[in-house]
C-alpha positions as a Markdown table, in Angstrom:
| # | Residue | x | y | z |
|---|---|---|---|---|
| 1 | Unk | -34.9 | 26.4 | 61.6 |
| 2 | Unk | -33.5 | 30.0 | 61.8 |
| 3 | Unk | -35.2 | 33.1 | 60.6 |
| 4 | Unk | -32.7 | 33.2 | 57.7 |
| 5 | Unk | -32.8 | 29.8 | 56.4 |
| 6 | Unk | -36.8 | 30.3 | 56.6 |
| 7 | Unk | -36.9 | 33.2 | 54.1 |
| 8 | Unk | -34.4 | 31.7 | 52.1 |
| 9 | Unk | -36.2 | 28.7 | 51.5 |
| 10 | Unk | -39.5 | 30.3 | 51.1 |
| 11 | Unk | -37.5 | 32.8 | 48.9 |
| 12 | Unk | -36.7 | 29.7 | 46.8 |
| 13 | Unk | -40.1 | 28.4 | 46.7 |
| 14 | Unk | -41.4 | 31.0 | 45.4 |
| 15 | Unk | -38.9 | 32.1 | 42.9 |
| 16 | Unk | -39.7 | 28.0 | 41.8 |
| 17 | Unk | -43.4 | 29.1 | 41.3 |
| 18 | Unk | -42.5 | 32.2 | 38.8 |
| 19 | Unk | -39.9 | 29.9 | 36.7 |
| 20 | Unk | -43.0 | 27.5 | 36.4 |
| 21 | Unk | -45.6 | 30.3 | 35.5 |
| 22 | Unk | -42.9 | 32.2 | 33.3 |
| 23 | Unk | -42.4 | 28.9 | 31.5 |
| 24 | Unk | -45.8 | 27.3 | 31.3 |
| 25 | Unk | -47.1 | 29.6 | 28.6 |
| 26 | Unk | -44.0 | 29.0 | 26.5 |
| 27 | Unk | -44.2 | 25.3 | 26.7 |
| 28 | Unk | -47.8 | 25.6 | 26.0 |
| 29 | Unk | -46.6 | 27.6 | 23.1 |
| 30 | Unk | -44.3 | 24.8 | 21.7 |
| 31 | Unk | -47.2 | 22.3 | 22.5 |
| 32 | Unk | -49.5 | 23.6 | 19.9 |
| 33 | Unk | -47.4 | 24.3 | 17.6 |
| 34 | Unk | -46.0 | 20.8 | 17.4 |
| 35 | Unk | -49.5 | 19.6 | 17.0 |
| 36 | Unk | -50.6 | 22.0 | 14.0 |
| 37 | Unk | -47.3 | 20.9 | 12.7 |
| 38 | Unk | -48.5 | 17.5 | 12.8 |
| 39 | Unk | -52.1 | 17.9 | 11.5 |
| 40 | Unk | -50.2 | 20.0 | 8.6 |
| 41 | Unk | -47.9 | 17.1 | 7.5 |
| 42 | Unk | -50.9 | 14.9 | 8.2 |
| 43 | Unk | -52.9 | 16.9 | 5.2 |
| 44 | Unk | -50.2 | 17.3 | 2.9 |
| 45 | Unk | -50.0 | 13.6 | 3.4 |
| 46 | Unk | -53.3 | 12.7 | 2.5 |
| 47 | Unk | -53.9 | 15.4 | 0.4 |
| 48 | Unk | -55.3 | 13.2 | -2.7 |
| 49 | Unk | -57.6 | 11.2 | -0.3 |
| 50 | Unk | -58.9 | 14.9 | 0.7 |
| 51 | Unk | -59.4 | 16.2 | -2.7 |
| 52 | Unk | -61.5 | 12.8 | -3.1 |
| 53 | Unk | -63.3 | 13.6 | -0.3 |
| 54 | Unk | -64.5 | 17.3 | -0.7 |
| 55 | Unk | -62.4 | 18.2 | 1.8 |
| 56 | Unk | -63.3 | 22.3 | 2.1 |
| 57 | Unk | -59.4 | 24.3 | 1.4 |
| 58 | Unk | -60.1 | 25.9 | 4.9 |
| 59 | Unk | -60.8 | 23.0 | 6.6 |
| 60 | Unk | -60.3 | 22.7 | 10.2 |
| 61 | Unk | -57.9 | 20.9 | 12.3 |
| 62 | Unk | -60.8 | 18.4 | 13.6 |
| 63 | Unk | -62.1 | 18.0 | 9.9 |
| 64 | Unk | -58.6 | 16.3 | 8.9 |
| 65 | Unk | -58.3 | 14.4 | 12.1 |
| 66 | Unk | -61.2 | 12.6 | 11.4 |
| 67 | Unk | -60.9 | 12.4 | 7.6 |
| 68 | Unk | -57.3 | 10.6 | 8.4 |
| 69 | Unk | -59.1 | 8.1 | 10.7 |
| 70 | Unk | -61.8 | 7.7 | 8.4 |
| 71 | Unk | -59.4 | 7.1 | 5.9 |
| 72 | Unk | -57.3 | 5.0 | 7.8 |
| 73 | Unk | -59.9 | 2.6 | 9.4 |
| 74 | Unk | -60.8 | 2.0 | 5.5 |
| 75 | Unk | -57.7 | 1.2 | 5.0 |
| 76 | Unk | -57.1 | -1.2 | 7.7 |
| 77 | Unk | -60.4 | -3.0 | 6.2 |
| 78 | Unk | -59.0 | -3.4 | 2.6 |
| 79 | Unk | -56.7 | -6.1 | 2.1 |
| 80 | Unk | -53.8 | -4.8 | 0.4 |
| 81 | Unk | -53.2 | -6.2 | -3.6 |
| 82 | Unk | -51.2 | -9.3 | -3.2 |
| 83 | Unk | -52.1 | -10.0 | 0.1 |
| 84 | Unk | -54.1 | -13.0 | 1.0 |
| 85 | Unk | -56.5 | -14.0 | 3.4 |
């Protein structure tokens, strides 16, 4: 391999490596906010079977992930009305 082609490929390596850490903190970024997106809807969703609950108004995110499974699972375990067995 020549000289040239040598620094142009580890020129292109490690222009590769900034993209990647230029990028990383943005799609980290987009990451977390589609998940506090999520747990959002997930509140306003279940918002009546919170209020049951006690739910506190600043509750954290891992307070309404397990009030939703909580509330789920009890869900799963009650037959619907008109359903039979």
């Amino acid at each position: 391999m020549a000289p040239s082609s040598t620094l142009r490929a580890y020129e292109e390596e490690r222009e590769g490596r900034d993209i990647r850490k230029l990028r990383k903190p943005v799609v980290e970024k987009l990451r977390r906010d589609r998940i506090n997106s999520s747990i959002e809807q997930l509140r306003m969703l279940l918002q009546r079977e919170f209020e049951e609950q006690e739910l506190p108004p600043k509750a954290d995110k891992a307070d309404i992930l397990e009030m939703a499974v909580r509330y789920l699972a009890e869900r799963m375990q009650t037959p619907a009305p008109g359903e039979s067995s």
